[in-house]
N, C-alpha and C positions, 0 to 999 in steps of 0.2 A: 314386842317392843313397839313403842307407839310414840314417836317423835315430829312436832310440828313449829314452825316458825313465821311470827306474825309478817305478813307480808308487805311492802310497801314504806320499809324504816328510813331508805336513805330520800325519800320523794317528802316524805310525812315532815321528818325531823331538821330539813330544808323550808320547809314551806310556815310552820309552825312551832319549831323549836322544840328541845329535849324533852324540854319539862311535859310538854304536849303529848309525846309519846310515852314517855315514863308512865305519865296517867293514863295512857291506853292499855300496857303489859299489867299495871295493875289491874285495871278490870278484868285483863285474859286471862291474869291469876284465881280471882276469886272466884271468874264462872268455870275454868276448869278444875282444880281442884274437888269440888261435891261429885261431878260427873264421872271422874277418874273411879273416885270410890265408890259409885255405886254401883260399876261394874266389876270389882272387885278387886280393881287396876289397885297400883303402888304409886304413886307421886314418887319417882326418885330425884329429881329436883327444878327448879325453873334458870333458867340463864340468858341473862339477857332477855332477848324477847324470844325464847325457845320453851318447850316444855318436854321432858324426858318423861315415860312413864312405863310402868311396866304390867302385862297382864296374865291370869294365869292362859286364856286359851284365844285363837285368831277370834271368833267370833264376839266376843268382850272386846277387844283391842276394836273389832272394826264399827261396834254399837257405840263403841264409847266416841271415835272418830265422828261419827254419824249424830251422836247429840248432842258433841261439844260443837260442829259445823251449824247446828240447827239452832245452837242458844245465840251464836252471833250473829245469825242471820235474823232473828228475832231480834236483838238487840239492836243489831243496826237498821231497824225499821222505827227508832223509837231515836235515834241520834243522830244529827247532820253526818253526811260524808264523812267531813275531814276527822269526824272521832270514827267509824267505821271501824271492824276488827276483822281481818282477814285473814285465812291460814291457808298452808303448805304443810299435808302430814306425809309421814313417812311409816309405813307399818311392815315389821319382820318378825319372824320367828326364828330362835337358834340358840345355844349355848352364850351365858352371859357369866360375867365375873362382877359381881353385885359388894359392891365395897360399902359396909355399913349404911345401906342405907343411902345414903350420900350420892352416893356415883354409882354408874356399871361401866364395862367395857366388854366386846366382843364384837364378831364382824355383823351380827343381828341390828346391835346399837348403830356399827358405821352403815349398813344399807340403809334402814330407817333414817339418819339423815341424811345419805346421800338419793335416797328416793323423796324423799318432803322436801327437800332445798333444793335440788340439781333440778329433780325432774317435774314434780307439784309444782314448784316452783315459776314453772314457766307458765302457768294457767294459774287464773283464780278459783278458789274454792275447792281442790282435787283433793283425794287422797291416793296415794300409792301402793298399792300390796306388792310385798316380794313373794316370789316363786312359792316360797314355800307358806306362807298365808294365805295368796291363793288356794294350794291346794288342800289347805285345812278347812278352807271356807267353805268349799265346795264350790269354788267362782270357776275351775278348768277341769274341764272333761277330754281326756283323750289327745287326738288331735288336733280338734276345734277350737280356729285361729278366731280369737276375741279382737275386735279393729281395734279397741284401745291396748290392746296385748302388744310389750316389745320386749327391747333384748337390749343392753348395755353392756357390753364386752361379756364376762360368763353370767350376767343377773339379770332374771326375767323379772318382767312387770308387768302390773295391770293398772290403769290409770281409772279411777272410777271421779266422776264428776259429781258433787251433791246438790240432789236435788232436792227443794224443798216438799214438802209432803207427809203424810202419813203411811204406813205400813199397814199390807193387809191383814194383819194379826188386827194393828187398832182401829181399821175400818170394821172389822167384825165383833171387835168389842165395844163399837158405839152405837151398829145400826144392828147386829144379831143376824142381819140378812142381807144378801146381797138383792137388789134388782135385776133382772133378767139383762136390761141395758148394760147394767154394770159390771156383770157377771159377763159378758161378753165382748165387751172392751178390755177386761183384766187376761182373759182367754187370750185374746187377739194380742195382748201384747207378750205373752209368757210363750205362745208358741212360734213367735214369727223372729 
């Protein structure tokens, strides 16, 4: 489950009026939507400035989090601030009750937003994995306490910040090879 909420509504809609923001969730709509579905996700609906969606496995959920982050950050290099699109996601794994379509409900759905509203929420640009995303994702190993790793009464989380960038899959599908430089700086950061 992959839940996120455009940030910044009561500052925007104050300063710039409704209409202002209306026209900003419709843009959130149309660049999410393609993205949803090309990871395989379901659009199960949009609300207000919110977006619900659902995926078959963590790693879909967290690639798709990761490109719908990456097309607003692109976008908002191409529009003044005050249109800017900014999100709070929320991503869980768990038993859901999928009503036509239309709606789900389960506690997967309530942690996913209460991890993108409560906790994202409080940072720009975050996504949230619950416990058990993390550990589909392969994000926790063992013991090994992650600094952005916490604990909300019984629901663990992991706070991942997006950063803008490429993936070393599509460095390797651009250049075919790394550089020794590069090859060593990628090292330096994977084992420390």
């Amino acid at each position: 489950v992959l839940v996120f909420d455009m940030t910044g509504f009561s500052e925007l809609t104050h300063r710039y009026g409704i209409v202002h923001f209306l026209s900003m969730v419709r843009r959130m709509q149309l660049t999410t939507e393609p993205i949803v579905r090309r990871y395989s996700g379901t659009l199960v609906k949009f609300e207000a400035d919110n977006c619900y969606a659902m995926f078959p496995d963590a790693i879909a959920a967290i690639s798709a989090a990761r490109e719908i982050n990456a097309a607003f950050e692109v976008a908002n290099e191409a529009t003044p601030d005050e249109l800017d699109i900014r999100i709070a996601c929320g991503v869980d794994h768990g038993r859901i009750l999928v009503v036509s379509g239309r709606d789900f409900f389960g506690n997967a759905v309530n942690r996913a937003c209460k991890l993108g509203e409560d906790l994202a929420g409080r940072c720009q640009r975050r996504t949230v994995l619950g416990e058990r995303q993390i550990d589909e994702a392969g994000q926790r190993g063992g013991d090994h306490e992650h600094p952005n790793q916490g604990q909300d009464g019984d629901m663990a989380y992991l706070v991942m910040e997006y950063l803008p960038g490429i993936t070393l899959r599509e460095l390797l599908r651009e250049q075919r090879r790394l550089t020794v430089p590069q090859t060593v700086t990628i090292m330096d950061a994977i084992l420390s």
